[in-house]
C-alpha positions as CSV (number, residue, x, y, z in Angstrom):
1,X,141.0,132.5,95.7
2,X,139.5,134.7,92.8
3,X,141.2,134.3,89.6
4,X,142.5,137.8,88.3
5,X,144.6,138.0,85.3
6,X,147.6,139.9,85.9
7,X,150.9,140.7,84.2
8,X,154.9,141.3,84.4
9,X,157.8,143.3,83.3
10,X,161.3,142.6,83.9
11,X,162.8,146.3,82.4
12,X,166.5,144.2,81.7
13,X,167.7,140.9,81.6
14,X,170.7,141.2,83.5
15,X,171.7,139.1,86.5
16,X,169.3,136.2,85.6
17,X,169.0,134.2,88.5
18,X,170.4,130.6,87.8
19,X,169.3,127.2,89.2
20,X,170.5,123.8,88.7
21,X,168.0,121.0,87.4
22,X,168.7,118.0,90.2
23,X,170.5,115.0,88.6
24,X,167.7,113.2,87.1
25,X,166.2,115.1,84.6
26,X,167.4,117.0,81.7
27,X,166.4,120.3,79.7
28,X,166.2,120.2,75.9
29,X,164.9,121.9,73.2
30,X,161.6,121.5,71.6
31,X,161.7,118.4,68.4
32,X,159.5,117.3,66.1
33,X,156.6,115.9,67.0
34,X,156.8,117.6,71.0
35,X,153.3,119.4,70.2
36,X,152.1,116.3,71.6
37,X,154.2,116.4,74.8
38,X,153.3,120.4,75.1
39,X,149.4,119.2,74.8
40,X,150.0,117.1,76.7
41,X,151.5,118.8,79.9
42,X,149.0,121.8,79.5
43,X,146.3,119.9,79.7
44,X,147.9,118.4,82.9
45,X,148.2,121.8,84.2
46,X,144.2,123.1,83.8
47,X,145.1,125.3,81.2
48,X,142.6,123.7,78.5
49,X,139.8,121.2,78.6
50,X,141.4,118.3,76.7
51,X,144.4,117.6,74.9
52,X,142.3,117.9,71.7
53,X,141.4,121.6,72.7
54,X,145.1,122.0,73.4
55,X,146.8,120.6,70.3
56,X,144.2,122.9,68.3
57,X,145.2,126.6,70.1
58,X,149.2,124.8,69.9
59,X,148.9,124.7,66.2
60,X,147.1,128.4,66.1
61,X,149.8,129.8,68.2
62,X,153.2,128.6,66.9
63,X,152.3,126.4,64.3
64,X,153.8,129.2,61.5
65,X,156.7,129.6,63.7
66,X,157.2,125.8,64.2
67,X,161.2,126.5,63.2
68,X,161.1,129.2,66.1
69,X,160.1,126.5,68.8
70,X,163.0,124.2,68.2
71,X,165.2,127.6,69.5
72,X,162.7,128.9,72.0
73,X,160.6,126.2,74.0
74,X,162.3,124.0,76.2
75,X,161.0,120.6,77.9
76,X,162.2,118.9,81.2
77,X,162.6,115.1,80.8
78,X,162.6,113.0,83.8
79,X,165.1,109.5,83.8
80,X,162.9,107.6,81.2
81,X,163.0,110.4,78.8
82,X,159.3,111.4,79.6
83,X,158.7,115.3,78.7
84,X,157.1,116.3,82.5
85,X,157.6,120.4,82.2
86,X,157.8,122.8,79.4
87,X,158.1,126.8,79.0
88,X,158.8,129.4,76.2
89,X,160.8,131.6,75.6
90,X,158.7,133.3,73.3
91,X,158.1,137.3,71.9
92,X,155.3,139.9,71.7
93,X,153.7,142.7,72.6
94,X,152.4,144.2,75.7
95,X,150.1,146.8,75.7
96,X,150.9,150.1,76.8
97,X,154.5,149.0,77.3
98,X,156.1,148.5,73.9
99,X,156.7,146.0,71.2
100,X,159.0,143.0,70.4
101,X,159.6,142.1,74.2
102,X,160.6,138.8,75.7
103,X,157.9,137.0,77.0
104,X,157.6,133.6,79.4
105,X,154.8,131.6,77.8
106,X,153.6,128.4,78.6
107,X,154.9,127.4,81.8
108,X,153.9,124.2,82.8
109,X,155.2,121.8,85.3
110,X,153.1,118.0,85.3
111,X,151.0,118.0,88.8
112,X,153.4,114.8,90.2
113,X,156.6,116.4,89.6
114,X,155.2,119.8,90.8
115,X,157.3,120.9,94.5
116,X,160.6,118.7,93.0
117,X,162.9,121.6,92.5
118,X,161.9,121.7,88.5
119,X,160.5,125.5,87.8
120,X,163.7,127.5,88.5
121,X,166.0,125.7,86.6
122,X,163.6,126.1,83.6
123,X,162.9,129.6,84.5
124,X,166.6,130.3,84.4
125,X,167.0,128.5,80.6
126,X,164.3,130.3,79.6
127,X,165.7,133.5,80.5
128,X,168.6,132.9,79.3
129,X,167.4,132.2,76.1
130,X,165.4,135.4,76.1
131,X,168.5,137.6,77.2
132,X,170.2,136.5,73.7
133,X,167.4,137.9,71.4
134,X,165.6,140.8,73.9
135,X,166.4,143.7,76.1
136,X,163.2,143.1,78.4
137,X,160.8,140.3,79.2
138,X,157.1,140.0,80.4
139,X,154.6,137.4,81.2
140,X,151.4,137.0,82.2
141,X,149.9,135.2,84.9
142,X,146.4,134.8,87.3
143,X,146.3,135.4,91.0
144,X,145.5,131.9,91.3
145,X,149.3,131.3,90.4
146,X,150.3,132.7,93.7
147,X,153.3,130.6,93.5
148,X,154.3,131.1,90.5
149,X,154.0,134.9,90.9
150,X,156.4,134.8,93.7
151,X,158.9,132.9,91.7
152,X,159.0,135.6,89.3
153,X,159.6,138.3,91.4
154,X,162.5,136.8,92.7
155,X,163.4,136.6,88.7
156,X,163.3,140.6,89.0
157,X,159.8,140.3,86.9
158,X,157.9,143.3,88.5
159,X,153.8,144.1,88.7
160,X,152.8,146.0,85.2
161,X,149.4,147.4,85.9
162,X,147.1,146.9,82.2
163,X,143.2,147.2,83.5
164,X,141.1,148.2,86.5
165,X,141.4,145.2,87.9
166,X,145.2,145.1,88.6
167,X,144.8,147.1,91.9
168,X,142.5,144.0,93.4
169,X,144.8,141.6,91.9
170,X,148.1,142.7,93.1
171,X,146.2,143.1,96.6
172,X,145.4,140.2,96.9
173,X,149.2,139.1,96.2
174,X,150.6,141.3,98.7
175,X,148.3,140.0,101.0
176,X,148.7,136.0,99.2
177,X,152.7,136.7,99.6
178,X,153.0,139.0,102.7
179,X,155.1,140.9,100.4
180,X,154.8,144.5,98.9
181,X,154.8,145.1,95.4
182,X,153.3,147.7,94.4
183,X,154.9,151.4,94.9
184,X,152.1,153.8,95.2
């Protein structure tokens, strides 16, 4: 499948869907010394080259707001205390839309514990978190993600069209999904 950025609005963050984590895992909070875990599971996921690569665009993007990620970034630990899935609840801005949104960053789920019932649950924490601190959410994605995309339009997260190529990419999703999306 081609791989076309994309991204998502949520307009409120009412009625947050909400999932259970099954029995043997656990969500917590990001600690000291979980750049390592977050490296780690990103690099699991495809999203950089090596952990090395990782750890260096980790420290670039939160490593002033270290104190923020103990509040916002969240980690699923299976039974031996093993960090297998993180996300964040982060901030920013989305162009043409507005400033100080919510935004899903990061979501990464370790390829053997992928399909085990873990990305709602962290979804829904994540969510929550953002509903304390923002009035809307976004997130960007790839059409590659088909998956994920789905998920998060069962979240209420809708299609926000940035470039030129958003028509071809939320094609391809509709068609991906068998679901309409986009309202012409």
């Amino acid at each position: 499948m081609k791989r076309i950025k994309l991204a998502m609005v949520r307009k409120n963050m009412l009625n947050i869907p909400q999932y259970s984590l099954p029995a043997e895992f656990r969500i917590r909070l990001f600690e000291e010394g979980d750049e390592k875990n977050w490296t780690r599971i990103e690099t699991s996921v495809g999203e950089f080259k090596d952990e090395n690569a990782a750890l260096a665009h980790f420290k670039n993007e939160f490593g002033a707001h270290i104190d923020e990620m103990t509040a916002r970034c969240l980690f699923i630990e299976n039974e031996q205390g093993e960090a297998i899935a993180t996300t964040t609840a982060w901030y920013g801005d989305l162009e043409g839309y507005g400033e100080g949104l919510g935004r899903i960053h990061w979501v990464g789920v370790v390829p053997e514990y992928q399909g085990r019932k873990l990305s709602k649950p962290l979804l829904s924490e994540a969510m929550n978190i953002l509903a304390r601190h923002h009035s809307q959410a976004y997130l960007t994605s790839q059409t590659t993600s088909y998956q994920a995309v789905n998920m998060y339009l069962n979240y209420g997260f809708e299609p926000y069209l940035t470039s030129t190529t958003c028509d071809e990419a939320w094609a391809l999703m509709e068609q991906t999904l068998n679901r309409k999306m986009i309202k012409y």
